[in-house]
C-alpha positions as CSV (number, residue, x, y, z in Angstrom):
1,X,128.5,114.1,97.4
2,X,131.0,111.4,97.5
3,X,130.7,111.1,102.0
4,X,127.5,110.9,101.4
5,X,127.0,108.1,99.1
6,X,130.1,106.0,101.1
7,X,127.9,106.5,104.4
8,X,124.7,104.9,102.5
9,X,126.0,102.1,101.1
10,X,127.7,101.8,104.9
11,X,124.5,101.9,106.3
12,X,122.7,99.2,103.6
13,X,125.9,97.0,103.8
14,X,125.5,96.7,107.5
15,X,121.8,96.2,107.6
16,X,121.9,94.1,105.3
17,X,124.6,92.2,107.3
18,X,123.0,92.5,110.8
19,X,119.2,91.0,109.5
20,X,120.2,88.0,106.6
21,X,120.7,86.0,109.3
22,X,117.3,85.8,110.6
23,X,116.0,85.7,106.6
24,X,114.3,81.9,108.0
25,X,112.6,83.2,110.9
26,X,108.8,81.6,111.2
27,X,105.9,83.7,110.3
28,X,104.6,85.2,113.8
29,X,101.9,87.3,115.2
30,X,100.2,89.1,112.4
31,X,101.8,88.0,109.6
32,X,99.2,85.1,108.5
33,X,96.5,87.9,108.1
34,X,98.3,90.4,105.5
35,X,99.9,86.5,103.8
36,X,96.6,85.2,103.3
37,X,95.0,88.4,102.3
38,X,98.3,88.8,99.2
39,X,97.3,85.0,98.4
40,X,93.6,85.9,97.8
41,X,94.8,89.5,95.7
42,X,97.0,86.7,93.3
43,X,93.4,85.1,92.3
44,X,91.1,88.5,92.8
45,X,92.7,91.8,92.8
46,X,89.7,93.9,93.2
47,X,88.6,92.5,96.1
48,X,91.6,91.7,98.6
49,X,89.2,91.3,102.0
50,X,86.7,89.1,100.2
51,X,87.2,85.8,101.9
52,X,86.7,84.3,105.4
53,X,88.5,83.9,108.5
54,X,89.0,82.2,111.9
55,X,91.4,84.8,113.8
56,X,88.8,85.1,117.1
57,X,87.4,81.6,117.3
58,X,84.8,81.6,114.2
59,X,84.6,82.5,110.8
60,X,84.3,86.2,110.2
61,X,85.4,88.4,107.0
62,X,88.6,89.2,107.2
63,X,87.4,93.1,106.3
64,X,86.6,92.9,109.7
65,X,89.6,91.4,111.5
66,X,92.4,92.7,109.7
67,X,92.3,96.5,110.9
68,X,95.1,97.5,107.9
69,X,94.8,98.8,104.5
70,X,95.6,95.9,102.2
71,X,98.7,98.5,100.3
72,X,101.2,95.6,102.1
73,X,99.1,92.9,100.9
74,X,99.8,94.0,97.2
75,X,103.4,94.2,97.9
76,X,104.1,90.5,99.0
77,X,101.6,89.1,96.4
78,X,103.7,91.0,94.0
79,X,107.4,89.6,95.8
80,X,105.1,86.6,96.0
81,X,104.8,85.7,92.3
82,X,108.4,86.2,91.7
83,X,110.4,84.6,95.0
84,X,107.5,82.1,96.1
85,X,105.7,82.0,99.4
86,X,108.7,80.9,102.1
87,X,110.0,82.2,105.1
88,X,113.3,83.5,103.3
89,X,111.8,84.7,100.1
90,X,109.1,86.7,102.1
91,X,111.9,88.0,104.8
92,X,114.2,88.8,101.9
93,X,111.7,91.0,100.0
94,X,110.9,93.2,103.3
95,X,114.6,93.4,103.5
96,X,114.3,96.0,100.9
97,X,111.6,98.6,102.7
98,X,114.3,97.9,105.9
99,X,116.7,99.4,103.2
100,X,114.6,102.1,102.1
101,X,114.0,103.2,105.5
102,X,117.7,103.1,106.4
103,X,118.6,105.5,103.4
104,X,115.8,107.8,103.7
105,X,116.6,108.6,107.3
106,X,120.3,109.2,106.2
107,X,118.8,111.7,103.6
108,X,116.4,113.0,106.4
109,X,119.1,113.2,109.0
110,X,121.2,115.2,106.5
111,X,118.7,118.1,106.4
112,X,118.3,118.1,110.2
113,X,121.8,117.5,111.7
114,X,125.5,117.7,110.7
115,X,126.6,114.2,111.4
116,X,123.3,112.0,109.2
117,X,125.6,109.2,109.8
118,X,125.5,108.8,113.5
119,X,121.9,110.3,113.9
120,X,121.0,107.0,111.2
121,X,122.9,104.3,113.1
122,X,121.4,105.7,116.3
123,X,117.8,105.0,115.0
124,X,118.8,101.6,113.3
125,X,120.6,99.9,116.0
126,X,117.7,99.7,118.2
127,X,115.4,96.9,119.1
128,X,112.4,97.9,117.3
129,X,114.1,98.2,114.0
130,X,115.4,94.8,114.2
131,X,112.7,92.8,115.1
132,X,110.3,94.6,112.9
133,X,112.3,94.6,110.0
134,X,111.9,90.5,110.3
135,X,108.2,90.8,110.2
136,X,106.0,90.9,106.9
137,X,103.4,93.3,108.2
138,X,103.0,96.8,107.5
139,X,104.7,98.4,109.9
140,X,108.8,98.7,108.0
141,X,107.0,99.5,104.6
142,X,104.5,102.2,106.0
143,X,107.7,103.7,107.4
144,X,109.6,103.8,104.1
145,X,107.0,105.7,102.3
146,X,106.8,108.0,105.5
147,X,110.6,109.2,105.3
148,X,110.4,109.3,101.6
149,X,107.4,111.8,101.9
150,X,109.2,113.8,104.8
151,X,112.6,113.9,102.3
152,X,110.5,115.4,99.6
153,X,108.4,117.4,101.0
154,X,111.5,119.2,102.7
155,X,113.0,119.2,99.9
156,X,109.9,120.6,97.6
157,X,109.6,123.4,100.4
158,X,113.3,124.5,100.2
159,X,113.6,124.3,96.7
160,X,109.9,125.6,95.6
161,X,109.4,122.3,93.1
162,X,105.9,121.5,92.4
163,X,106.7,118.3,91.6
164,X,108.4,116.9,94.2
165,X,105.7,118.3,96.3
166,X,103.3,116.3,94.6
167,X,105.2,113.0,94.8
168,X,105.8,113.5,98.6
169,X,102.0,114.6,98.7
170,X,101.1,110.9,96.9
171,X,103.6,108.9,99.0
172,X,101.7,110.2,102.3
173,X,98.7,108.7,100.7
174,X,100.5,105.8,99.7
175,X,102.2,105.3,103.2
176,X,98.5,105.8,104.9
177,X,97.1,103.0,102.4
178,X,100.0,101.0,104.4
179,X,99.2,101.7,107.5
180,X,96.6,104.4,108.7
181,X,98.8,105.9,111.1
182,X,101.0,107.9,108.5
183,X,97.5,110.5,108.3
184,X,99.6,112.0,111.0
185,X,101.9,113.1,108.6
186,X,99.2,115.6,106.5
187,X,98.7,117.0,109.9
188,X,102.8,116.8,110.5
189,X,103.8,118.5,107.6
190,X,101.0,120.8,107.4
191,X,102.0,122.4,110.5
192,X,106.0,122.7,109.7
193,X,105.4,124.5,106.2
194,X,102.8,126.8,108.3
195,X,105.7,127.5,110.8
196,X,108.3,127.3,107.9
197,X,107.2,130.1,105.5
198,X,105.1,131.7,108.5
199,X,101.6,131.5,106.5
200,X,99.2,129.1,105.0
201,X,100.7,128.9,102.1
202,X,100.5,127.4,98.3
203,X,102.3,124.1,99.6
204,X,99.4,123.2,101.2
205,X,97.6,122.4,98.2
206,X,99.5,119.3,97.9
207,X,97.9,118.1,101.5
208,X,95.0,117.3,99.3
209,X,96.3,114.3,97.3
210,X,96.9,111.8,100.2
211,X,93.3,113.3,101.2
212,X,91.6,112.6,98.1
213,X,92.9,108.9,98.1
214,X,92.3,108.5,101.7
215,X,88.5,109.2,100.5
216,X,88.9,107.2,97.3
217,X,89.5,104.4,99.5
218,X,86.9,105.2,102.1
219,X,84.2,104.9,99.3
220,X,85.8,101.6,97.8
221,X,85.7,99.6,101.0
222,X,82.1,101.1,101.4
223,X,80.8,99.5,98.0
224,X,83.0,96.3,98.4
225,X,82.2,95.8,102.2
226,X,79.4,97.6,103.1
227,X,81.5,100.1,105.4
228,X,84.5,102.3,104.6
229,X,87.5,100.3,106.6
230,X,89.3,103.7,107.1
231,X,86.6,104.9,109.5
232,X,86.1,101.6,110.7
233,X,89.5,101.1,111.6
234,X,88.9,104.3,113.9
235,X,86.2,102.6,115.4
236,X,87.8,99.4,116.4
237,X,91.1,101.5,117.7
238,X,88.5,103.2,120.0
239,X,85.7,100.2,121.0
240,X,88.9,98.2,121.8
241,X,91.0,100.3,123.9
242,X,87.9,100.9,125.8
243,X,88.0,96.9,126.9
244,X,91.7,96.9,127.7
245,X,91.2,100.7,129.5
246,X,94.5,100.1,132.3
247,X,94.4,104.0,133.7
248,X,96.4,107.2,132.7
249,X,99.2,106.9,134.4
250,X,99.6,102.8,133.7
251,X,99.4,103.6,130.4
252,X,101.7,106.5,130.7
253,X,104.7,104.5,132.1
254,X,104.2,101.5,130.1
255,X,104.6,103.8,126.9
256,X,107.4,105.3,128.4
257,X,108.6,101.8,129.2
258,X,108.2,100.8,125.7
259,X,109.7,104.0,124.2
260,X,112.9,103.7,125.9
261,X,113.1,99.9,125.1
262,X,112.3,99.8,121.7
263,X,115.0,102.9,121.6
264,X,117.4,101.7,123.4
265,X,120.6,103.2,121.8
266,X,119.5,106.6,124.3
267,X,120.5,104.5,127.2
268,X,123.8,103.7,125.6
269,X,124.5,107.5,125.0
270,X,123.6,108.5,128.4
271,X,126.9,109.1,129.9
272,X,127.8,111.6,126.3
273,X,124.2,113.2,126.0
274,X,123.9,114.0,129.8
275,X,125.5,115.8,132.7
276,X,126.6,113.8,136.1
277,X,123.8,115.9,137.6
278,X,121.3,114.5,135.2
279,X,122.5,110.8,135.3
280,X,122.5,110.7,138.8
281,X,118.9,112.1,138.7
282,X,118.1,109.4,136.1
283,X,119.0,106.6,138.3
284,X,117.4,108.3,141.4
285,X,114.2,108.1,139.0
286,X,114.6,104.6,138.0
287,X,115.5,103.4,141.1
288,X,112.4,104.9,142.8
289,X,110.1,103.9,140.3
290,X,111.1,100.4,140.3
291,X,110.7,100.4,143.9
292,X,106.8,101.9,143.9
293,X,106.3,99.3,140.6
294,X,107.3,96.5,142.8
295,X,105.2,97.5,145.6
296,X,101.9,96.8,143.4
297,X,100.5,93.4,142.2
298,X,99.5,95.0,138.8
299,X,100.7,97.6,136.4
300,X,97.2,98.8,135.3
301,X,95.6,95.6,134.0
302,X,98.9,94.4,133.0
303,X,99.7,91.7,136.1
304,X,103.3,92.0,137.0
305,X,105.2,88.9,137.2
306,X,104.9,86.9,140.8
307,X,108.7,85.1,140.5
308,X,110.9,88.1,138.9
309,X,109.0,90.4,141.1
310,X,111.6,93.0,141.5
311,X,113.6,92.3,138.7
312,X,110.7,93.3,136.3
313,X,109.8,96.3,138.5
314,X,113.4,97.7,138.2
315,X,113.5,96.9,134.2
316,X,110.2,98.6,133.9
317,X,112.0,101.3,136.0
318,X,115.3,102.2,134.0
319,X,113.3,101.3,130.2
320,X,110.6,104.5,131.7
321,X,113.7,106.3,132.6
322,X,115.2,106.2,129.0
323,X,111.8,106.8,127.5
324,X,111.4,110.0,129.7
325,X,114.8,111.3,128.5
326,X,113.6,111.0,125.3
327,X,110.7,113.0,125.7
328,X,113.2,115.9,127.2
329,X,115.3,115.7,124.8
330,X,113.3,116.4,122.0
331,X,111.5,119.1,124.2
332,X,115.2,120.6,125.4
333,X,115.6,120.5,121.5
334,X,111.9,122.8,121.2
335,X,113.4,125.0,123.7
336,X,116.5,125.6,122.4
337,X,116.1,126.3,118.5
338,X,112.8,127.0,118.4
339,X,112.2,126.8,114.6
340,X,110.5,125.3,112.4
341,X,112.8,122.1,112.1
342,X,113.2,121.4,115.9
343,X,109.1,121.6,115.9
344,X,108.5,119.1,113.5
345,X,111.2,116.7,115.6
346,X,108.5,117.4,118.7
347,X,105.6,116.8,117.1
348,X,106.8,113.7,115.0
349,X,107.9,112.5,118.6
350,X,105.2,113.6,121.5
351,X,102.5,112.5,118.3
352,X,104.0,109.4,117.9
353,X,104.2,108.6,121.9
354,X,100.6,109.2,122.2
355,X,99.3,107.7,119.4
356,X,101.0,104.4,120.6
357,X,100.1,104.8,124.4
358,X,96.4,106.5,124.7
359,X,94.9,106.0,121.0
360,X,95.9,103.0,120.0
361,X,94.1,99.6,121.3
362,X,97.5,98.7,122.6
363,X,100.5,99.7,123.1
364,X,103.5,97.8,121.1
365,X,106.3,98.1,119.4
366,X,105.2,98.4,116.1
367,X,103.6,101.7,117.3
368,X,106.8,103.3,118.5
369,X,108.6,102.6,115.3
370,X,108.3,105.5,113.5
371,X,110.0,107.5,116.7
372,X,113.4,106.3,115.8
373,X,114.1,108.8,113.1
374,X,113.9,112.1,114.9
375,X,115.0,110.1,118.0
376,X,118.5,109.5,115.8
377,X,118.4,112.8,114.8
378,X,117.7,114.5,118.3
379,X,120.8,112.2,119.7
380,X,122.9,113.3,117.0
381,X,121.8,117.0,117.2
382,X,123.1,117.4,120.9
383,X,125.9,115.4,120.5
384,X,127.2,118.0,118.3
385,X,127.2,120.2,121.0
386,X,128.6,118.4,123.6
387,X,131.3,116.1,122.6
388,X,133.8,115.9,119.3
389,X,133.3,113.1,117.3
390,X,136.8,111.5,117.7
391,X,139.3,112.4,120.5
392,X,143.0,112.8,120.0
393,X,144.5,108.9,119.7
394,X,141.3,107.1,120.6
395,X,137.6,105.5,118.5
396,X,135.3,107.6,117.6
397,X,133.1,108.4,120.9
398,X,130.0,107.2,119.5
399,X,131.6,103.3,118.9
400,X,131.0,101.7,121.9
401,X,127.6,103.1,122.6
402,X,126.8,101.8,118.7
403,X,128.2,98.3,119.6
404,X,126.1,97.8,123.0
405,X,123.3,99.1,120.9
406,X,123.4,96.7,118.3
407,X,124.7,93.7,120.7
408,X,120.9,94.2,122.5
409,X,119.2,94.6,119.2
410,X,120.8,91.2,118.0
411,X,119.7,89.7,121.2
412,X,116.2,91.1,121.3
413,X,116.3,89.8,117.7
414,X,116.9,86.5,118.4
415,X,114.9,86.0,121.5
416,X,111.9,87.0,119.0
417,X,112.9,84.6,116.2
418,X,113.2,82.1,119.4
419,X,109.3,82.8,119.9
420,X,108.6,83.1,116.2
421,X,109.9,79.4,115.8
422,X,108.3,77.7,118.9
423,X,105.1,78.4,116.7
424,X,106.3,76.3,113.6
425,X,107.8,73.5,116.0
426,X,104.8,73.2,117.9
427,X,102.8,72.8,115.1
428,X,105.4,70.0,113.4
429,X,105.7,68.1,116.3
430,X,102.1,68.0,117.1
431,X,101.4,66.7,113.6
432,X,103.8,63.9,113.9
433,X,102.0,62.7,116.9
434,X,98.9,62.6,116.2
435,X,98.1,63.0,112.6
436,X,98.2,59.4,111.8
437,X,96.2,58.3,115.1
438,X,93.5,60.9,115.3
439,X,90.3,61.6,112.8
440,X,91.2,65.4,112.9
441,X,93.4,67.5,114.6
442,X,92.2,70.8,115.9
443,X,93.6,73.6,117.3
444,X,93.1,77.1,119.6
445,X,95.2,79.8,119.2
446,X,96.3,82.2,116.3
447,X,99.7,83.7,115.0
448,X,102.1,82.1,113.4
449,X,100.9,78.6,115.2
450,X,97.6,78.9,113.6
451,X,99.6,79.7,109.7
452,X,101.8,76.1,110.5
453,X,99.2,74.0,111.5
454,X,96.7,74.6,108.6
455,X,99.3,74.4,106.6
456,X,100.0,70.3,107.9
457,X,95.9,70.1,107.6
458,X,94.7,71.1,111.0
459,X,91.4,73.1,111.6
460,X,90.7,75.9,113.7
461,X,88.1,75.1,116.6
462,X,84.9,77.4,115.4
463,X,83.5,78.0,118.7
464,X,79.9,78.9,117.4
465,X,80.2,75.6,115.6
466,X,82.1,72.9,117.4
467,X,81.9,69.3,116.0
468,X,84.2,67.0,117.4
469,X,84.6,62.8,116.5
470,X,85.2,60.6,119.4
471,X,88.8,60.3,117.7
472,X,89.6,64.2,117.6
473,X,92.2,65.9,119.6
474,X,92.3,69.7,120.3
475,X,95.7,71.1,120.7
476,X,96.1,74.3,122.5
477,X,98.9,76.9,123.0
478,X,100.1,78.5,126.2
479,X,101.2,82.0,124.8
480,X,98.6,82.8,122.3
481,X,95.6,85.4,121.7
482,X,91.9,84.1,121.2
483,X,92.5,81.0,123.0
484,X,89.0,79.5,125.3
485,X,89.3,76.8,128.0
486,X,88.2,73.3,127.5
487,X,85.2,72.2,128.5
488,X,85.7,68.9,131.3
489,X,84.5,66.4,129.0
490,X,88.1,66.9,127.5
491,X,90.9,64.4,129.0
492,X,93.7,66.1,128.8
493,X,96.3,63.7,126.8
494,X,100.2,65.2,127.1
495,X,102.0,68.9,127.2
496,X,104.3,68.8,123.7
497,X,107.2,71.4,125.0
498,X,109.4,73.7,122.9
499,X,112.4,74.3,124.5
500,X,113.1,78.6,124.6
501,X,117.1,78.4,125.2
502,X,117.4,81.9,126.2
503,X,117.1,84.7,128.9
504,X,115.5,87.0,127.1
505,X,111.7,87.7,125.6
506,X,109.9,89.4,123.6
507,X,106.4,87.8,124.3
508,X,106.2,85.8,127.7
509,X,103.7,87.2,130.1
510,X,105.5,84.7,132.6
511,X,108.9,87.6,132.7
512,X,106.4,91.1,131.6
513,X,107.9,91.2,128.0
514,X,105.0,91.8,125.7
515,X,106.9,93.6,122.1
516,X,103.7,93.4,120.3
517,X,100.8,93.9,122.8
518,X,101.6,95.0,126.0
519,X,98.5,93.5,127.5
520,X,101.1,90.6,127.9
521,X,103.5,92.4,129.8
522,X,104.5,95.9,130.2
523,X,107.9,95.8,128.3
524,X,108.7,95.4,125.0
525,X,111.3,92.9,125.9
526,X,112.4,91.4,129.4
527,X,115.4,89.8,130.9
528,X,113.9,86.5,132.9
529,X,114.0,83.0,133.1
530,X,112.1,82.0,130.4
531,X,109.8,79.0,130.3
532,X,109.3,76.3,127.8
533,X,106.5,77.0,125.2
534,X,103.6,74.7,125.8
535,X,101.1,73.2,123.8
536,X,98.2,71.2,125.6
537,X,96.3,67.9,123.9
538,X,92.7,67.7,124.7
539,X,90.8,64.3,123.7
540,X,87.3,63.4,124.6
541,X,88.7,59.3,124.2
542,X,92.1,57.9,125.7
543,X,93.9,58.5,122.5
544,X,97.3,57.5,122.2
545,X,100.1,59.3,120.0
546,X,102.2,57.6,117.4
């Protein structure tokens, strides 16, 4: 219909709008690992793990440090060989699975609710759809086969097509060889045409393609690598969650925490989608919380910031509030309709929610992603009840909760990009101080830091093989992962500082924000003074800089 194509070329126009800016945004976090591995496909396809790398402080294989099917990997080496390998070309081609996300949850949203339009915008304009749109991991590009598979596999159910249940059955597999956690959606859908047609029906049968490539790949990996990576992504999940182990109910608030902060847009809809009754229980809630959060050093084994004490307890305390009316809404939703469609919005939730807060190592945003589609569609789908879309002589209802959404998102957004490009500086200004003067510089530390400064000629310090000249410097990162302390033969030389410029983090343990492991900080984000980024120079001689 004619609405319907207006409202998605809305929708792209204004993503596309709200993310070019950011196209130049440093590569951060995880991105090296899946860049690398689409580097090493361009010379040997057939092997995309078969190379070396230092990501924990020595060499490994990188079958055994990057915990993702390589699907991703493929996709930039492809976008690769046709834009080139920089920040904008890179950012520009995952601009297109952003896309594909944004129309597929319109044509999702359409089956589930009668205004797609505002259920969309409500699962767009939130933080975690922004900042991990601007990433070129697997997270956006998993998610665009996901809602592809969940479009056609409705639509193969309602309209008894074999074949458009067999493409949604392959892009399930193809969306799992992105990123293992869309198995769930075998499992997802499995259940929904079950309750659907009210037997275990013919439909089924396509269950078994994303099955039979899962196992393909299994037994690839095992010939190439010795083990099958699916199963040994398990593993890991399981051996490292045991290490970072922070208690059931830690980890239950600081998912909750992370749900309603990476999904913001439900606070801004509070006052429409609840009664006085409920939002003044909601603040009693959040109030109390932050006050029992504030009474405790620690959040689990996450340590709570010393200096914004109380204002990270009450932040931790209204972003649990939001994610628990999340959870009730979709459940109010169960309760209500009870059918087949208003199941599959629970489980695609409460599955998603415990996935990223008990089974996964950590919990991040990345994890929560996937929630924002039948978290639009759940917002819409009560709206529709409560409130008129436009009243007589005024905007639409739902444009000022929109705006405030997408005003946080922007500034989440750019407090990440902030983070992304301390990385890239540090590195730059490091090797104009000391590339010139010192035999070899060496650094700690991974993520984007550890992509920049290999790319000016550093090394990564192998700790199981460390070899230093008198004229050597180390340099070593402040906010970092893998990072060991110096030994005291090291004189320490300067601190190179990267301004921040901001009030808002996404990764500072120093204000509790910690977007894409939350053994940084228990919020996805955080409102704080936020410190310089340091980077510390270790010598074992007096050197001096240029």
């Amino acid at each position: 219909p004619r609405d319907d194509r207006a409202a998605m070329i809305f929708v792209a126009l204004l993503v596309l709008i709200l993310l070019l800016p950011f196209v130049g945004k440093a590569f951060h976090i995880d991105d090296p690992l899946f860049i690398w591995v689409a580097q090493h496909i361009q010379m040997n396809p057939g092997n995309p793990y078969g190379f070396p790398v230092n990501w924990y402080g020595t060499d490994m294989p990188v079958s055994a440090v990057n915990k993702n099917p390589p699907l991703v990997s493929y996709y930039i080496a492809l976008a690769a060989s046709v834009l080139g390998w920089s920040e904008p070309a890179l950012h520009l081609a995952f601009l297109l699975p952003a896309l594909a996300v944004a129309l597929g949850m319109y044509l999702v949203a359409r089956r589930f609710c009668e205004r797609p339009l505002l259920a969309t915008l409500a699962g767009l304009l939130t933080p975690v759809f922004f900042v991990t749109s601007l990433t070129v991991m697997s997270d956006m590009l998993m998610l665009a086969f996901w809602v592809f598979a969940v479009y056609f596999w409705i639509q193969g159910m309602d309209t008894r097509k074999q074949g458009t249940l067999a493409l949604a059955g392959l892009l399930i597999g193809v969306a799992a060889l992105t990123k293992y956690f869309a198995i769930m959606l075998i499992p997802l859908l499995g259940s929904y045409s079950i309750v659907k047609e009210r037997r275990v029906g013919w439909s089924l049968l396509y269950l078994l393609v994303p099955i039979a490539l899962l196992a393909w790949y299994q037994w690839t990996t095992h010939q190439l690598y010795g083990r099958g990576l699916l199963l040994d992504a398990a593993t890991y999940a399981t051996d490292t969650r045991s290490r970072f182990d922070q208690g059931l109910i830690p980890k239950l608030y600081i998912g909750l925490a992370f749900t309603g902060g990476c999904i913001a847009s439900a606070l801004f809809f509070a006052r429409q989608l609840w009664s006085s009754t409920a939002l003044v229980l909601g603040a009693l809630v959040a109030g109390l919380s932050a006050v029992v959060i504030a009474s405790f050093p620690t959040l689990g084994a996450v340590p709570l910031a010393g200096t914004t004490h109380w204002l990270l307890a009450l932040q931790i305390g209204i972003w649990g509030t939001v994610g628990v009316s999340l959870l009730v809404l979709v459940a109010l939703d169960l309760y209500r309709q009870r059918d087949a469609d208003s199941l599959f919005l629970f489980l695609w939730m409460i599955g998603t929610f415990v996935f990223a807060g008990f089974i996964n190592w950590t919990t991040n945003g990345r994890s929560i992603l996937p929630m924002i589609v039948p978290a639009g569609i759940l917002i819409a789908r009560l709206l529709e009840r409560r409130v008129a879309s436009r009243r007589p002589g005024r905007l639409p209802a739902t444009l000022m909760p929109l705006a405030a959404a997408a005003a946080l998102s922007l500034a989440v957004t750019w407090a990440d990009v902030r983070f992304a490009e301390s990385g890239r500086a540090g590195a730059r200004m490091i090797h104009e101080k000391y590339a010139a003067s010192a035999d070899t510089v060496w650094f700690q530390g991974h993520w984007g830091f550890q992509y920049y400064m290999q790319q000016l000629g550093a090394k990564a310090v192998d700790v199981k093989n460390l070899r230093f000249a008198p004229r050597d410097i180390v340099a070593v990162p402040t906010t970092n992962t893998n990072v060991y302390g110096m030994g005291p033969q090291w004189i320490a030389l300067e601190v190179v500082d990267v301004p921040m410029y901001g009030w808002l983090a996404t990764m500072n343990p120093g204000v509790g924000a910690g977007f894409y492991a939350d053994v940084f900080g228990p919020l996805p984000f955080a409102v704080g003074s936020i410190p310089m980024e340091r980077f510390k120079i270790f010598s074992t001689s007096p050197l001096r800089a240029n």
